[in-house]
Each structure stands twice: as C-alpha cells, then as structure tokens.
C-alpha positions in Angstrom: 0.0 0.0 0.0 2.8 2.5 0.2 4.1 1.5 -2.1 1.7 2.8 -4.5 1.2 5.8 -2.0 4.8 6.8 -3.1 4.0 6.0 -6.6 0.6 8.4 -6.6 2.9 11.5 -5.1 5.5 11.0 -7.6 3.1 10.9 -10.7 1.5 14.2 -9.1 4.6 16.0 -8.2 5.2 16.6 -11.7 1.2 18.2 -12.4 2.1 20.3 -9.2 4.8 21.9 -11.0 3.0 22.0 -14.0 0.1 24.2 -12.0 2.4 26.2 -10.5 4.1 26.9 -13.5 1.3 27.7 -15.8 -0.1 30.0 -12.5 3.3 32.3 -12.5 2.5 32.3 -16.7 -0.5 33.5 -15.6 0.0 36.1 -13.3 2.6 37.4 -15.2 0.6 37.9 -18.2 -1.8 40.1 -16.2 1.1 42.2 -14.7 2.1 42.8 -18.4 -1.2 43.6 -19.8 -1.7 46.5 -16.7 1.4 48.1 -17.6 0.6 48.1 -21.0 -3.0 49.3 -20.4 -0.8 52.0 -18.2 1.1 53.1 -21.0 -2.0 53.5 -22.6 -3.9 55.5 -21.0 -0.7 58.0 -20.4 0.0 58.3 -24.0 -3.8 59.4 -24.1 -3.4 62.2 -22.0 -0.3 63.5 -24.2 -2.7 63.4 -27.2 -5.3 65.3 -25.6 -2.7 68.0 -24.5 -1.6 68.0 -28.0 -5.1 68.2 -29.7 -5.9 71.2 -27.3 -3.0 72.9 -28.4 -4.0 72.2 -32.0 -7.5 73.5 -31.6 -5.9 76.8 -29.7 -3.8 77.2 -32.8 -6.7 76.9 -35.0 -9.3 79.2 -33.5 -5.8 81.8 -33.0 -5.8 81.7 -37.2 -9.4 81.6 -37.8 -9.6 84.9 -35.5 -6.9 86.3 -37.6 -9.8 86.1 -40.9 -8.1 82.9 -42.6 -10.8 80.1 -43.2 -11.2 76.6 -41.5 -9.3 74.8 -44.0 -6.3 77.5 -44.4 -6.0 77.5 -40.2 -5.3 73.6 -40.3 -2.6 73.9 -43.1 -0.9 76.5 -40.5 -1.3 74.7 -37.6 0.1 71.4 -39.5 3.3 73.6 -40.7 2.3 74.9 -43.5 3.0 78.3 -44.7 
C-alpha cells in the first residue's frame, strides 16, 4: 500500500509543478497587460494636451480672418 502511496505522489509531483508553472504564466501575463494598459492611458493624455493645443492654434488663425481649411494647413506647418 505505500508502495503505491509513493507512486501516486511522484506521478503528481510533476502536475504540481506543472500548475504552479502555468499560475506564474498566468500572473505574469496580467502584470504585463496593466502596464501596457498603463502606457496607454498616459500616451492618451499627451494626445489630448496636444489636440488642445491644436484647436488653440486653429481658433488663433481663424480669428486672424483665414478660413477653416487654411488655419489647419498653418497649424500642421504649412505656410
């Protein structure tokens, strides 16, 4: 009987590192995908600081009597 005790663990002890491997996989999967949804959402706050500064630099030209389309050539380095 302990004999095949001994042989149950050993057949096991190789799933149980299996799991625990495949549980560190999995954990570090989700550590990756919140810093990448991190990085994400920063790079959307640069975007919005730039896209305010575009529609200041377009209202600025359109005050100045130029139309719509003439203010985005400017503001996209045009002359």
């Amino acid at each position: 009987m302990t004999d095949e005790n001994n042989t149950d663990r050993k057949k096991c002890s190789g799933k149980g590192k299996a799991m625990l491997t495949y549980g560190i996989i999995q954990l570090s999967s989700s550590v990756v995908s919140a810093i990448a949804l991190a990085v994400i959402a920063l790079s959307f706050c640069s975007v919005t600081k730039e896209a305010k500064i575009f529609n200041e630099c377009i209202e600025e030209v359109q005050s100045n009597g130029k139309s719509a389309s003439k203010a985005v050539h400017y503001c996209n380095g045009g002359k």
